[in-house]
C-alpha positions as CSV (number, residue, x, y, z in Angstrom):
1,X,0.0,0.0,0.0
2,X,1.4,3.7,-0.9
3,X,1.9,5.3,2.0
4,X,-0.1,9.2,2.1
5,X,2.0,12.3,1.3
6,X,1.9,14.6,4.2
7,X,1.5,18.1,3.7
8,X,5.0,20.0,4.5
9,X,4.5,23.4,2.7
10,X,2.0,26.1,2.1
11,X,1.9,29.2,-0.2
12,X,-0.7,31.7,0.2
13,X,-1.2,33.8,-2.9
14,X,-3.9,37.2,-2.6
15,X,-4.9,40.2,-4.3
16,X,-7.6,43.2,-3.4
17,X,-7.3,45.4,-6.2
18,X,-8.8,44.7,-9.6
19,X,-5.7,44.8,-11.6
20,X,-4.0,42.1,-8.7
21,X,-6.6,39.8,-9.1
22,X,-6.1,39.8,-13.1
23,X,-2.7,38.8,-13.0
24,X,-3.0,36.3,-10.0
25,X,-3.4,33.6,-12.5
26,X,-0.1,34.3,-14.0
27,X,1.8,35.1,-10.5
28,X,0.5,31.0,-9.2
29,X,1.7,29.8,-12.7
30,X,4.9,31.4,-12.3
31,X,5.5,30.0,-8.7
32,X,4.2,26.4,-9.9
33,X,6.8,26.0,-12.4
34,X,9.6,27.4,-10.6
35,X,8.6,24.9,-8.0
36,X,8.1,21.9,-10.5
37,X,9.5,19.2,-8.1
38,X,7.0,19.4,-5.5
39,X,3.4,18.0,-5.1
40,X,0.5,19.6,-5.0
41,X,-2.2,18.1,-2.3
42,X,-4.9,20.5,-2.3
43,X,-5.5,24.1,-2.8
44,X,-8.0,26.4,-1.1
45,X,-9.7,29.5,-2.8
46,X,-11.3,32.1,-0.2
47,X,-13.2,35.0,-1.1
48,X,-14.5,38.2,0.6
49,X,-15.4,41.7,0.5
50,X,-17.0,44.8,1.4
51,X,-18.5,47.7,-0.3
52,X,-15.1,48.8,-1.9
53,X,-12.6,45.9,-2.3
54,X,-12.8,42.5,-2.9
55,X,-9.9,39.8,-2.2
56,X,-9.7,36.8,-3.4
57,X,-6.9,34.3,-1.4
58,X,-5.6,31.0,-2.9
59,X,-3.9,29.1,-1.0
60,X,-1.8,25.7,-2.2
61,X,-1.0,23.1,0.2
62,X,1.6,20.3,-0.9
63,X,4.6,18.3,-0.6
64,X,8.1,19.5,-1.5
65,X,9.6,16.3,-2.0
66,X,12.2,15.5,0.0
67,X,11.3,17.9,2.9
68,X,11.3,16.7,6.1
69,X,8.4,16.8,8.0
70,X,7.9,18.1,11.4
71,X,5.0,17.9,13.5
72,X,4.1,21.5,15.2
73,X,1.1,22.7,16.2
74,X,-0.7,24.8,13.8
75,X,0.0,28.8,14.0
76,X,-2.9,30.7,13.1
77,X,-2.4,34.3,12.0
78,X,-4.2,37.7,13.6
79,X,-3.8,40.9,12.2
80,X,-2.9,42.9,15.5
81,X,-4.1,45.8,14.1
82,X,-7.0,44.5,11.9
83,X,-10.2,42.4,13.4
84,X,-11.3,39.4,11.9
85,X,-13.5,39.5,9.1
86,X,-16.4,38.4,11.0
87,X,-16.0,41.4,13.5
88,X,-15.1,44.3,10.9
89,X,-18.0,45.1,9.3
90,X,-17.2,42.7,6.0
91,X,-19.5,39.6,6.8
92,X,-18.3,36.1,6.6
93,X,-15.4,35.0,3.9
94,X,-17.0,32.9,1.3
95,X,-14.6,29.7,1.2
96,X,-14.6,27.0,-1.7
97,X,-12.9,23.9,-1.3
98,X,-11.8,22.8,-4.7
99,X,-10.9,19.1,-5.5
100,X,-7.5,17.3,-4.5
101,X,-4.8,16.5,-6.5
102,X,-2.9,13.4,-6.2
């Protein structure tokens, strides 16, 4: 039986403004081939907004072959000087789980 890849790298890629969002599609096909030998295990597209920007965050989990893996605990990161979403006045961010890649 082949044993599961572990997840041992994460790059988060966002834009707000309309002209960052155009070119994000170029910017995470840059990165991808300039980081051909790794694995990509699932990706994670988030959206939200609020009467004057809209972001849009993808975020690409994967493998990087070779990489040793350490277990920590997970860091999750606030904004000191920004609220969360849910807090702020922008509503809920609109998550979409897209399919895995194996």
């Amino acid at each position: 039986m082949k044993e599961e890849m572990q997840i041992n790298g994460i790059e988060v890629f966002s834009a707000t403004k309309a002209k960052e969002r155009e070119q994000l599609g170029e910017q995470i096909t840059t990165w991808l081939k300039s980081n051909s030998h790794i694995t990509i295990l699932d990706k994670l597209v988030t959206q939200s907004s609020d009467s004057e920007f809209h972001c849009v965050t993808i975020t690409i989990f994967y493998n990087d072959n070779g990489k040793a893996v350490t277990k920590k605990e997970p860091h999750v990161f606030q904004d000191p000087h920004r609220p969360p979403p849910s807090r702020n006045g922008m509503g809920p961010a609109v998550t979409h789980r897209m399919g895995t890649s194996r």
